[in-house]
GUTOR-439099 format. One record per residue (C-alpha): residue number from 0; x, y, z. Coordinates in nm, 3 decimals, m for minus. Layout:
! GUTOR-439099
    nr      east     north        up
   NUM         X         Y         Z
...
//
This chain:
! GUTOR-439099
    nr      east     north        up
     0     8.602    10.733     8.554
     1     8.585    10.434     8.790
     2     8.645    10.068     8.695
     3     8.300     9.873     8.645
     4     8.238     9.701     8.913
     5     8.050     9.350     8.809
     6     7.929     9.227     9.136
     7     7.742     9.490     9.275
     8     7.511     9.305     9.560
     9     7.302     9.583     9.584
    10     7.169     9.462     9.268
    11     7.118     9.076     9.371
    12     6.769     9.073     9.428
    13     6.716     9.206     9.137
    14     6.927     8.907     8.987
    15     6.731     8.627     9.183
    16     6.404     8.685     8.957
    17     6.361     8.414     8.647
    18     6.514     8.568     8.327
    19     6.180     8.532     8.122
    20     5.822     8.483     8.283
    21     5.716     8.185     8.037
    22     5.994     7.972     7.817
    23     6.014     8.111     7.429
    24     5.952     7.865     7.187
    25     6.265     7.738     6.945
    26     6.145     7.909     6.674
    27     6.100     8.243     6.825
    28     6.450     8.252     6.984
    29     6.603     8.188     6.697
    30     6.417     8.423     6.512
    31     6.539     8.687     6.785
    32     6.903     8.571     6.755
    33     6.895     8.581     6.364
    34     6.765     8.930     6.371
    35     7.041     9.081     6.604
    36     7.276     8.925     6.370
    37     7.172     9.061     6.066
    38     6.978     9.386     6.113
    39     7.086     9.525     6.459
    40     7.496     9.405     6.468
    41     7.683     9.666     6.367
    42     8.011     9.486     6.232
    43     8.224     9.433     5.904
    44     8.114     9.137     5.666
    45     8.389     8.896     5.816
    46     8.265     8.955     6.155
    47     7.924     8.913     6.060
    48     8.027     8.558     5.843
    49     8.121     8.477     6.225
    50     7.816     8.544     6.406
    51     7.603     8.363     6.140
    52     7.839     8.080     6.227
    53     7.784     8.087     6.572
    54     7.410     8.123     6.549
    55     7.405     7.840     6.304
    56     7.594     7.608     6.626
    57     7.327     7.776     6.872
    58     7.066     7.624     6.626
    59     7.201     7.292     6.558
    60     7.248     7.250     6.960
    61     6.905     7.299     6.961
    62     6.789     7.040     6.744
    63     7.039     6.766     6.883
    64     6.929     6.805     7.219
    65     6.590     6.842     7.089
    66     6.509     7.207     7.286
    67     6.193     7.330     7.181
    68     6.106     7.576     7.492
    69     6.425     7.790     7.570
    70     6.446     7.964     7.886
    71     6.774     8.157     7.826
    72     6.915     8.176     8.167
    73     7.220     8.090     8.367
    74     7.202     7.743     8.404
    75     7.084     7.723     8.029
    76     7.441     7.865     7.968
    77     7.632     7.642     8.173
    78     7.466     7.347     8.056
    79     7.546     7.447     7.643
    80     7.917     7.517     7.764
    81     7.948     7.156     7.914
    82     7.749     6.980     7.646
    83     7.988     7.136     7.388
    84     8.234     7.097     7.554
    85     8.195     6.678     7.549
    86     8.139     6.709     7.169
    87     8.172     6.849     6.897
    88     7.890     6.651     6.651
    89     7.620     6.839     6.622
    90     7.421     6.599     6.375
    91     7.464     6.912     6.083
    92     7.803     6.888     6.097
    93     8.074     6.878     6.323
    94     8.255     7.147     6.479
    95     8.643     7.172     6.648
    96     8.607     7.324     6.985
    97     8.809     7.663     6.960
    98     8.460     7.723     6.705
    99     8.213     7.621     6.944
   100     8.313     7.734     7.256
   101     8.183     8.105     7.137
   102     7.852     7.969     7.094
   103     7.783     8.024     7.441
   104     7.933     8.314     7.517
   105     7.770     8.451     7.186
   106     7.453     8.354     7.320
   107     7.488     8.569     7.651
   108     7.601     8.857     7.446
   109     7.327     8.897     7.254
   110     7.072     8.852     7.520
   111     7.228     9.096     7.764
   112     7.292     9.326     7.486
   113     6.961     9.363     7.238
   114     6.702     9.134     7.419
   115     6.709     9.266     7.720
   116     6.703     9.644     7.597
   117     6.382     9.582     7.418
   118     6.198     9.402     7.708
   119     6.217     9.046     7.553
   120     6.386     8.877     7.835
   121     6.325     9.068     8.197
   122     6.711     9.084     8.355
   123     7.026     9.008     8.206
   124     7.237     8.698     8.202
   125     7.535     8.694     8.454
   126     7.888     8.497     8.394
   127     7.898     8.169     8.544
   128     8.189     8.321     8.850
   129     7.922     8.600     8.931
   130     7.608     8.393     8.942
   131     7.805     8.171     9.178
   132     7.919     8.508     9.395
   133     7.543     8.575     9.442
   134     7.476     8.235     9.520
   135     7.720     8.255     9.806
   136     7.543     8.604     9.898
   137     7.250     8.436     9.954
   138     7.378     8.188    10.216
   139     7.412     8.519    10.437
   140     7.203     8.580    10.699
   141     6.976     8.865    10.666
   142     7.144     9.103    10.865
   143     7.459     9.049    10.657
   144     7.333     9.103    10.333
   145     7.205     9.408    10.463
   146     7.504     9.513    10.614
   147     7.705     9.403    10.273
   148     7.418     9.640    10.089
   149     7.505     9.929    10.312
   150     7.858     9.953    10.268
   151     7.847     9.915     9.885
   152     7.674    10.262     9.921
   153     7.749    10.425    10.200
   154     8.117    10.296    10.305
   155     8.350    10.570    10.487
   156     8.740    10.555    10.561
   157     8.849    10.495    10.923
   158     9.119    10.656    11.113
   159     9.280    10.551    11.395
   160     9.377    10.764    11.717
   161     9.595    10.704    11.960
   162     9.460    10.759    12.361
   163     9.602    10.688    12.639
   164     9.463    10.433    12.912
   165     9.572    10.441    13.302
   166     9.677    10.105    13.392
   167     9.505     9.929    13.620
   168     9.784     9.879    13.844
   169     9.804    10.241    13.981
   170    10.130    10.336    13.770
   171    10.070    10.642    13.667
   172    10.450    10.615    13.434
   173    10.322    10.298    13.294
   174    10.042    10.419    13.129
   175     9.914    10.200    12.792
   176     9.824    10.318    12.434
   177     9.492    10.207    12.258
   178     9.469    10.328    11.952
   179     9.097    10.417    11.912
   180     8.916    10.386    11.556
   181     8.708    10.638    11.406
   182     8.441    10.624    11.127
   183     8.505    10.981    10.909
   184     8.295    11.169    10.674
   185     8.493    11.081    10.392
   186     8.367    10.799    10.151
   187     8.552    10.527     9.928
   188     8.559    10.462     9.631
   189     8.337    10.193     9.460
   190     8.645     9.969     9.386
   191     8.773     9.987     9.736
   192     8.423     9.905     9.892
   193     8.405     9.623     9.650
   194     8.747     9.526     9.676
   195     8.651     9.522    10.141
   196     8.351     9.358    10.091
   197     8.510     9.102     9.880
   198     8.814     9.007    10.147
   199     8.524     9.023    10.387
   200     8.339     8.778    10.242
   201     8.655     8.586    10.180
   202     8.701     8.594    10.577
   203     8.355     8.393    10.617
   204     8.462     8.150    10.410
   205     8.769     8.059    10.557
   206     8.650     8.094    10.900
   207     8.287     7.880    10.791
   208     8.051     8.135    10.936
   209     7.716     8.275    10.775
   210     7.738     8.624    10.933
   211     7.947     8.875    10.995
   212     7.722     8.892    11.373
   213     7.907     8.524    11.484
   214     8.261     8.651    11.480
   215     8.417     8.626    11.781
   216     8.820     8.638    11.860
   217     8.870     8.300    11.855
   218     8.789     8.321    11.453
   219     9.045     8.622    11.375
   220     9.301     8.383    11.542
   221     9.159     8.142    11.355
   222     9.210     8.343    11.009
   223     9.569     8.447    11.079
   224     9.664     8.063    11.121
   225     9.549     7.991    10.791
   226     9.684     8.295    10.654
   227    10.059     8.159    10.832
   228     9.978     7.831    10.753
   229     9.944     7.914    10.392
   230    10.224     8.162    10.391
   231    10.024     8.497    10.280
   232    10.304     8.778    10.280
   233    10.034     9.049    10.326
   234     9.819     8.898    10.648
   235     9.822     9.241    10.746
   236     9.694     9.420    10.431
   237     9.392     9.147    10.427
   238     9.265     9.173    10.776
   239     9.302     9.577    10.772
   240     9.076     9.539    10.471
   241     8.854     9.326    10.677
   242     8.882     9.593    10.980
   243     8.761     9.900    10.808
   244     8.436     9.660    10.677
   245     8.372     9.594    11.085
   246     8.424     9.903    11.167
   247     8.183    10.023    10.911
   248     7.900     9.784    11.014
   249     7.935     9.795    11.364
   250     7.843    10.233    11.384
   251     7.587    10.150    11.211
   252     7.430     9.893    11.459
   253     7.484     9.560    11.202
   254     7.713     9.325    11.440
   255     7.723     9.493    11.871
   256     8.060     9.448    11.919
   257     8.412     9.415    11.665
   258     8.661     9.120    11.778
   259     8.868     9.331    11.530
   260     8.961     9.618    11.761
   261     9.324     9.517    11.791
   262     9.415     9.511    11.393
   263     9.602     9.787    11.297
   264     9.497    10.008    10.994
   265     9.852    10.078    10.847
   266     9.856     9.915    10.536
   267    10.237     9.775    10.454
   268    10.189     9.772    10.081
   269    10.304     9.437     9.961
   270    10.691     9.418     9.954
   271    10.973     9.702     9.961
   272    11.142     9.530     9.671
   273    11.026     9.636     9.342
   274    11.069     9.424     9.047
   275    11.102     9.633     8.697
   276    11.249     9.564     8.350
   277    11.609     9.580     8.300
   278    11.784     9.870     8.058
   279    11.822     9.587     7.750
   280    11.459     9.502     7.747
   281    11.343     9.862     7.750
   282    11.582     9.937     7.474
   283    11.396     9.672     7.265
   284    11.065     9.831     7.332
   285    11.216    10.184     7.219
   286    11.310    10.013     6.896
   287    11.062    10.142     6.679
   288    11.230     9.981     6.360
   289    11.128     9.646     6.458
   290    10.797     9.812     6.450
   291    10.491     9.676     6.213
   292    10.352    10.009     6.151
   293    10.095     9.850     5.893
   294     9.944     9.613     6.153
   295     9.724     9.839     6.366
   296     9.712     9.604     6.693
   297    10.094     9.597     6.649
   298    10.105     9.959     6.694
   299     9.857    10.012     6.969
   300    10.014     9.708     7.197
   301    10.319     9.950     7.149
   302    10.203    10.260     7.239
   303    10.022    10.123     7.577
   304    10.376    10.004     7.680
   305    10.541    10.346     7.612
   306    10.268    10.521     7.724
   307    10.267    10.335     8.063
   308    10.628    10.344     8.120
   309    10.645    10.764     8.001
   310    10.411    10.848     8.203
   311    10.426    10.586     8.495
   312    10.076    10.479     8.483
   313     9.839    10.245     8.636
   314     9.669    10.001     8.447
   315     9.357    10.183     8.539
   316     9.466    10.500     8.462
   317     9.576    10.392     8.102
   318     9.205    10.215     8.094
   319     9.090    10.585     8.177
   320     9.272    10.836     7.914
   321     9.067    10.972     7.660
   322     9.191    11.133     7.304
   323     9.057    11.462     7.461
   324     9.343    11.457     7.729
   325     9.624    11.471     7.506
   326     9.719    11.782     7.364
   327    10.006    11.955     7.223
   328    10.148    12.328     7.301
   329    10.311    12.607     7.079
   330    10.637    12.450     7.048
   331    10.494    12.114     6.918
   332    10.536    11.897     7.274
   333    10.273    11.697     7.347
   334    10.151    11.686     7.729
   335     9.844    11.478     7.887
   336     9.605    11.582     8.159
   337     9.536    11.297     8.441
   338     9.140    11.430     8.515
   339     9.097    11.329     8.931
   340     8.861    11.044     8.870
   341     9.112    10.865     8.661
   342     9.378    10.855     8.962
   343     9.444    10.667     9.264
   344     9.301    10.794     9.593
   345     9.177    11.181     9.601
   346     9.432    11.358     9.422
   347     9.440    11.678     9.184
   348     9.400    11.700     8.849
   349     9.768    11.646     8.692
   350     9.949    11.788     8.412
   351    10.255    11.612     8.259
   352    10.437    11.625     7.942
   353    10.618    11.343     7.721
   354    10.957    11.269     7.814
   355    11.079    11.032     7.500
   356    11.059    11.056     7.102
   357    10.944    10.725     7.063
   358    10.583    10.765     7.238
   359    10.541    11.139     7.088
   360    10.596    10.964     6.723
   361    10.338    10.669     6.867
   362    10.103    10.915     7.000
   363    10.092    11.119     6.655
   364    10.108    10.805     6.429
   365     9.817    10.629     6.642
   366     9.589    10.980     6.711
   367     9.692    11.043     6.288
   368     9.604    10.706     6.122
   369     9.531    10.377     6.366
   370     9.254    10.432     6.590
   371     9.023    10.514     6.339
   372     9.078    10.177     6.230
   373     8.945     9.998     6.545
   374     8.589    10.192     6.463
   375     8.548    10.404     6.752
   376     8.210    10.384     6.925
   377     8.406    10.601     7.287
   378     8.588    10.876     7.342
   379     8.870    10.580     7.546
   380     9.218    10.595     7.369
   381     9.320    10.270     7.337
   382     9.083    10.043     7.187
   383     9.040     9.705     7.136
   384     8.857     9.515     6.818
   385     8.501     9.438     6.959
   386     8.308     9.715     6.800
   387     8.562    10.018     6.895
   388     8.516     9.983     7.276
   389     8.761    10.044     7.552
   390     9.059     9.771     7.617
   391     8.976     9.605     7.927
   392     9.246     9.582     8.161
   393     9.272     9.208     8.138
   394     9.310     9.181     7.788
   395     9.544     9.479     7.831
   396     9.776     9.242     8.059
   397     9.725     8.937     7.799
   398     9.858     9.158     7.494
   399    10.160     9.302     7.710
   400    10.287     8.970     7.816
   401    10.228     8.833     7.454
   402    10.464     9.143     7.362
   403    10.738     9.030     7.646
   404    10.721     8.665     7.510
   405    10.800     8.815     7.164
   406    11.096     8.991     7.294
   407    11.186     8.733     7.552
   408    11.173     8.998     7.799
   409    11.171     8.943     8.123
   410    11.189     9.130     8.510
   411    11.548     9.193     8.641
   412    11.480     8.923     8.907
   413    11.378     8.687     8.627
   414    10.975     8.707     8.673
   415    10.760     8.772     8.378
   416    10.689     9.169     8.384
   417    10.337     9.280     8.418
   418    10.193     9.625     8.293
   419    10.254     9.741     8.674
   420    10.632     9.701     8.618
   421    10.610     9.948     8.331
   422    10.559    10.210     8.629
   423    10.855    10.046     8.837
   424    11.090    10.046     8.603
   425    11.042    10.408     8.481
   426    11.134    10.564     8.860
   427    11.416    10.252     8.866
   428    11.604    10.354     8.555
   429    11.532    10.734     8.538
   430    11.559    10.850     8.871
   431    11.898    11.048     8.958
   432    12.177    11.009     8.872
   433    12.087    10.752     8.576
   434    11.883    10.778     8.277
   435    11.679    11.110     8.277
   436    11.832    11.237     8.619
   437    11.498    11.303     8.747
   438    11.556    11.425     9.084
   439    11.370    11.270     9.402
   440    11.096    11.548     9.408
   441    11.034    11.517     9.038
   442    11.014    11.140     9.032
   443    10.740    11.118     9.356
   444    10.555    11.440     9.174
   445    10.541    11.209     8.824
   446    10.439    10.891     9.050
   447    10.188    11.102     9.218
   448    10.266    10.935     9.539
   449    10.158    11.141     9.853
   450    10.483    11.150     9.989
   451    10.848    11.178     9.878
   452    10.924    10.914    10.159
   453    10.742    10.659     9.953
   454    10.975    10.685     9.640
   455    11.303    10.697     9.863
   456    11.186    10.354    10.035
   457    11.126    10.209     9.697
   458    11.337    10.355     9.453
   459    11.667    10.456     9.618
   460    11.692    10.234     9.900
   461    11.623     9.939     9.655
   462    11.761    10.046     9.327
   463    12.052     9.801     9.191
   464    12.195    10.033     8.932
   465    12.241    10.330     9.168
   466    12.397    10.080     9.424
   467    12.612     9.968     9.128
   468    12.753    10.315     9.077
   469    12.781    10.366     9.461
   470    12.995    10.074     9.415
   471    13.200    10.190     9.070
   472    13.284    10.556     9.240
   473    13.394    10.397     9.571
   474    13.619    10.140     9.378
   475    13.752    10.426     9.175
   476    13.841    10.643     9.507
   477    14.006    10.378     9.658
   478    14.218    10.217     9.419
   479    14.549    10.229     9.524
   480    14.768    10.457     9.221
   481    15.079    10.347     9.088
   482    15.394    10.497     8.998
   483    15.245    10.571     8.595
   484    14.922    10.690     8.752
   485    15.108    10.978     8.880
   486    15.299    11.011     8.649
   487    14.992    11.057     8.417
   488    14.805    11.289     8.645
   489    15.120    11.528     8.690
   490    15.138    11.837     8.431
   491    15.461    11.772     8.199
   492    15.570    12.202     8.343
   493    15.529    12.102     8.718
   494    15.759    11.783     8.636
   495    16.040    11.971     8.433
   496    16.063    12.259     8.710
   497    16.043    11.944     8.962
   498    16.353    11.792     8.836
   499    16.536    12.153     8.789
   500    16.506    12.320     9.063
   501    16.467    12.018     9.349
   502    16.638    11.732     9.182
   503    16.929    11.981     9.017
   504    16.928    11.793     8.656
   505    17.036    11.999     8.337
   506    16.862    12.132     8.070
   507    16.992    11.797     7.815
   508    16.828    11.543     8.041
   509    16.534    11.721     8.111
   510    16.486    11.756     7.746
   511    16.538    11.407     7.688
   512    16.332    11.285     7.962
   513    16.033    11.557     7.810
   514    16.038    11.348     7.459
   515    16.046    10.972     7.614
   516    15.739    11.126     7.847
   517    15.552    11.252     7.532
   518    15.629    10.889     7.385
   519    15.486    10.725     7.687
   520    15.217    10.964     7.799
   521    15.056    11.189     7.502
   522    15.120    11.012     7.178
   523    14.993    10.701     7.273
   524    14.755    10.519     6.974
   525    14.424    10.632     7.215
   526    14.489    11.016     7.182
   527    14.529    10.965     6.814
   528    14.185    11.045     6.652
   529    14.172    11.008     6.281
   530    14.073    11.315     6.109
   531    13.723    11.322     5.926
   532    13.686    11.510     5.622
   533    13.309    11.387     5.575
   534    13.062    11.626     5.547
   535    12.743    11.574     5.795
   536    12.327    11.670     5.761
   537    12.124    11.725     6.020
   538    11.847    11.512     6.036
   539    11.561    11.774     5.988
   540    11.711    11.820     5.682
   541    11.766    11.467     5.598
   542    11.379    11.395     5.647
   543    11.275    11.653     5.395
   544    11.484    11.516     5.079
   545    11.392    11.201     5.176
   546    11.052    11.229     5.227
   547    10.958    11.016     4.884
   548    11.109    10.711     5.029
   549    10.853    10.661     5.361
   550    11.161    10.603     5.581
   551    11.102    10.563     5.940
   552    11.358    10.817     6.133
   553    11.432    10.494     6.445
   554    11.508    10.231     6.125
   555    11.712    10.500     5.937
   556    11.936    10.597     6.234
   557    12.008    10.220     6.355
   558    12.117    10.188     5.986
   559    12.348    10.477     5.928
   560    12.449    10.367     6.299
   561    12.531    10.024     6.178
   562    12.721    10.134     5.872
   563    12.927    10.440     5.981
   564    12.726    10.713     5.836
   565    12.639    10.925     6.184
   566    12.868    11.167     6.290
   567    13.137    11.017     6.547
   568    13.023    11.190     6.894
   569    12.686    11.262     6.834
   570    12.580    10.946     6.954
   571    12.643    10.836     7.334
   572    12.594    10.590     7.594
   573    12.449    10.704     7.943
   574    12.579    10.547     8.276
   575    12.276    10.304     8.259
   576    12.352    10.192     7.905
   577    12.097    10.359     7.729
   578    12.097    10.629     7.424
   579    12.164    10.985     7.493
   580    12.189    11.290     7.233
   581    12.327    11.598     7.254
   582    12.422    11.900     7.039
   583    12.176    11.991     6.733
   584    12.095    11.649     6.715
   585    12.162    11.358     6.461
   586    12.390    11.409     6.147
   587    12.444    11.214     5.861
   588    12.696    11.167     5.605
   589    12.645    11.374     5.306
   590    12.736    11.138     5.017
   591    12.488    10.847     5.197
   592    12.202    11.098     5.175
   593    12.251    11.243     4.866
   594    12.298    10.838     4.713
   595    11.976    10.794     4.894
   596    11.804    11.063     4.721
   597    11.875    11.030     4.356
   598    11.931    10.648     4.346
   599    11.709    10.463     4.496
   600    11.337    10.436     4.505
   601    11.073    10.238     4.756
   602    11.006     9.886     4.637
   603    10.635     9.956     4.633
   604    10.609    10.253     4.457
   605    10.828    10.041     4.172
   606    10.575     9.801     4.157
   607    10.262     9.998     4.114
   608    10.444    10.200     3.824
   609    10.574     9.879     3.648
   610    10.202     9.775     3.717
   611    10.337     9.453     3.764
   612    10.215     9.173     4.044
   613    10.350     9.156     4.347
   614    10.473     8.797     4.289
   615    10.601     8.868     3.940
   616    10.803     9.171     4.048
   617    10.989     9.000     4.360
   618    11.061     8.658     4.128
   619    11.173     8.958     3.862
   620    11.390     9.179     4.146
   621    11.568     8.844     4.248
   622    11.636     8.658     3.889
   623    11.824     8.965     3.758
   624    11.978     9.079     4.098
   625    11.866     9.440     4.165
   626    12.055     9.570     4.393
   627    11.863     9.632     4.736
   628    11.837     9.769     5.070
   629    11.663     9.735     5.349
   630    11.612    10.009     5.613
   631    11.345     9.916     5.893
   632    11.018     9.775     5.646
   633    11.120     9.932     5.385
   634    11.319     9.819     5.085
   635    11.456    10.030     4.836
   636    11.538     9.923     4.469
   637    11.830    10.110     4.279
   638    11.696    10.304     3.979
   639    11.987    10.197     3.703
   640    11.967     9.840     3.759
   641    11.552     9.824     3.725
   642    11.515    10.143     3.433
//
């Protein structure tokens, strides 16, 4: 599935016809608009409160400015957005501006949406930044708009081969290397023939010219002063971009020569350095008991993070998984398939399975009870509130950084992370020997980069934990042992028949000097480990007898954690900080569980059998001091103290 793209100027002259043949009267309009809203809008009764709202400021605009022929275009648009913009009075009443700035967009909506389907308006109404992208379009010359049209559809990649030229000067060992470009039979993708036609376009502007036909050398020297001038870090990314669009054009006859021959193709890929989240902020993201798991927006914004950082998405990959690619095998694992047209560049269809517990109980919890919520109207997995469509990718990138701000989480350079990071900071802090170990070939296979070199540039040559280590093991290796060191290294046997054979002492000293070393050496307070009589659960276990009290498994571990009840040793920390388990798993003490079981009971359940309100029973639970606790969300209530 391939992004939308919004500007397509195939389309334009489709765009540059009037939006209705004759203006509709006030009336009429209106009688359109209040129609939509309360026959055809398929919404709850609070949204729909909201669009009467809005309709009611469309119609009061109309009477101010005394409107009686509408002609519901563009510039009719622009003009609303300004007017309410200056003020608020509308003569009815008066409106604050975060009320009245939907008008507008409310307005397009509808048009684009239910007018134009039935044939009451002839085209749709474009945003004000792509009316003014076609307006630019049109300053073209002829032959450029054609050539623009012609790409959109029809744009190939380029290679570049290298040939060798004599030189001119008879030496046959000094011979030069062109590198010679070549048009191939395989096409782009829309996005990257949008994406080149917009940096082409871009390259007009800043060199002033109207067509693609006047660009001489003089411009492209032009271009790269500006670009220096204005410090651009990826002058060469841009003008390849620009490149491939000449090289396009000009097989096809649209401009007779290229004056951009010379650029090379190689694309450098922004900067070897990749920014990612540190260990700490991931760790707060894994936290699933500071989880809302009532507030369904909470819960999605969650799962896109773990999702993206699992699996080491793109944003527009996450924009692309559907519920259908998720699936789960015969031992209960979950595992997603990445379809081709989802990916970057041509690649295969992909396979990969879940690597943490947190986004498997996210995945089941969201699949289970949340996105039904959001009202699906597409088989997308992640949602957003406007009538069950799709999360766009920007307001994907608005909710993540509202989630960072939350958790004042920020890049380990000190940036503010964006969902792209997510991807980073998986290889960063799981690639061997730190987090999940992943090994080289594993980590480029679950990146889905094209070649191994590619994650060894970026995430070993780069990576300041495994340089940290590098640095920890050569510290250790070199640090110069003293006389107790070796003392503690050497077997107490190999010392006794040291000193009796070599050194000649008797059996008395020896036997002295073996109790002062066992003083010194083995019985020190460190080796001492208090004995534990406790007896432990497993966990699986745990969650079935205490299935009546709705605990979360996250907010019940950093509890027990917090309080002693885990077995000692079943929890660790790995080299990069994080959590690790091993063995069967978590344990718990017996006499905390069994407590748990038969004395306590969920504060809402309490309620509902008291049949008290909710008020009433918290003002009640405090004034006679129930005892309490709270693990994640939910609080228990002892039974003796409330029976």
């Amino acid at each position: 599935m391939y992004a939308t793209i919004q500007n397509k100027y195939g389309e334009a002259e489709s765009y540059a016809k009037p939006v209705v043949s004759q203006p509709i009267p006030k009336d009429i309009f209106m009688g359109y608009i209040r129609e939509v809203v309360e026959k055809e809008y398929d919404c709850s009764n609070v949204t729909r409160n909201n669009l009467r709202m809005r309709a009611n400021i469309l119609e009061h605009y109309l009477n101010k400015y005394e409107i009686n022929d509408v002609v519901p275009d563009e510039q009719f648009i622009k003009v609303m957005w300004d007017r309410l913009k200056e003020s608020g009075d509308l003569k009815a009443k008066e409106y604050q501006w975060e009320t009245r700035k939907k008008a507008p967009r409310f307005t397009r909506e509808l048009i684009n949406e239910f007018l134009y389907p039935k044939g009451l308006v002839q085209r749709q109404v474009l945003k004000d930044i792509i009316s003014q992208r076609y307006e630019k379009f049109f300053e073209l010359t002829p032959n450029s708009r054609e050539a623009v049209k012609w790409f959109e559809e029809n744009g190939k990649r380029v290679e570049a081969i290298p040939v060798y030229v004599e030189n001119t000067q008879g030496d046959i060992s000094n011979q030069l290397v062109r590198m010679l470009h070549r048009v191939t039979n395989r096409e782009l993708k829309p996005v990257t023939k949008s994406g080149k036609v917009e940096h082409a376009l871009r390259f007009l502007k800043a060199v002033n010219k109207n067509g693609f036909e006047f660009i001489t050398d003089e411009d492209v020297k032009k271009y790269e002063a500006i670009c220096l001038q204005r410090g651009v870090k990826q002058k060469e990314d841009y003008l390849a971009h620009v490149a491939t669009f000449f090289i396009n054009i000009r097989s096809q006859g649209f401009i007779k020569t290229n004056p951009l021959s010379h650029v090379s193709l190689k694309m450098n890929g922004g900067a070897i350095k990749k920014d990612f989240i540190t260990v700490e902020g991931m760790e707060k993201f894994k936290d699933l008991s500071t989880l809302n798991y009532k507030n369904k927006e909470d819960v999605r914004d969650r799962l896109v993070v773990m999702l993206s950082y699992d699996l080491a998405l793109r944003i527009s990959e996450l924009h692309g998984l559907e519920v259908a690619d998720f699936r789960k095998d015969e031992q209960g694992e979950w595992f997603v398939t990445l379809r081709p047209e989802i990916q970057k560049g041509h690649k295969d269809e992909e396979v990969m399975y879940l690597f943490f517990d947190e986004t498997k109980q996210l995945l089941e919890h969201y699949l289970k009870s949340v996105r039904k919520q959001f009202g699906p109207t597409t088989d997308a997995l992640i949602l957003s509130n406007q009538r069950g469509r799709a999360l766009s990718t920007a307001h994907c990138a608005t909710r993540f950084k509202m989630l960072c701000q939350r958790f004042a989480v920020q890049t380990y350079y000190g940036e503010k992370p964006s969902p792209h990071t997510l991807r980073h900071t998986f290889a960063t802090l799981n690639i061997e020997t730190i987090g999940l170990c992943l090994p080289l070939y594993e980590t480029a296979q679950r990146l889905r980069h094209s070649k191994v070199e590619t994650t060894r540039r970026h995430y070993i040559h780069n990576n300041p934990y495994l340089k940290k280590l590098k640095m920890e093991a050569h510290r250790k290796n070199n640090k110069k042992k003293t006389p107790k060191d070796v003392l503690n290294e050497m077997p107490l046997p190999e010392i006794e028949h040291w000193l009796s054979d070599t050194v000649g002492i008797d059996s008395s000293t020896i036997r002295h000097i073996r109790e002062n070393y066992k003083k010194v050496f083995n019985e020190t307070p460190v080796d001492k480990k208090v004995i534990d009589n406790k007896i432990y659960v497993p966990e699986t276990e745990v969650m079935e007898r205490l299935g009546h009290l709705n605990l979360q498994i996250p907010a019940l571990r950093q509890y027990a954690n917090k309080h002693g009840y885990l077995e000692e040793g079943i929890k660790g920390t790995a080299r990069d900080g994080s959590w690790f388990r091993y063995g069967n798993g978590f344990k718990y003490d017996a006499k905390f569980i069994e407590d748990l079981a038969q004395n306590w009971i969920p504060a809402d359940s309490l309620q509902k059998r008291l049949g008290w309100e909710r008020n009433l029973f918290y003002r009640r639970l405090d004034s006679e001091k129930w005892r309490s606790l709270k693990i994640g969300y939910q609080r228990l209530i002892h039974k003796l103290d409330c029976v």
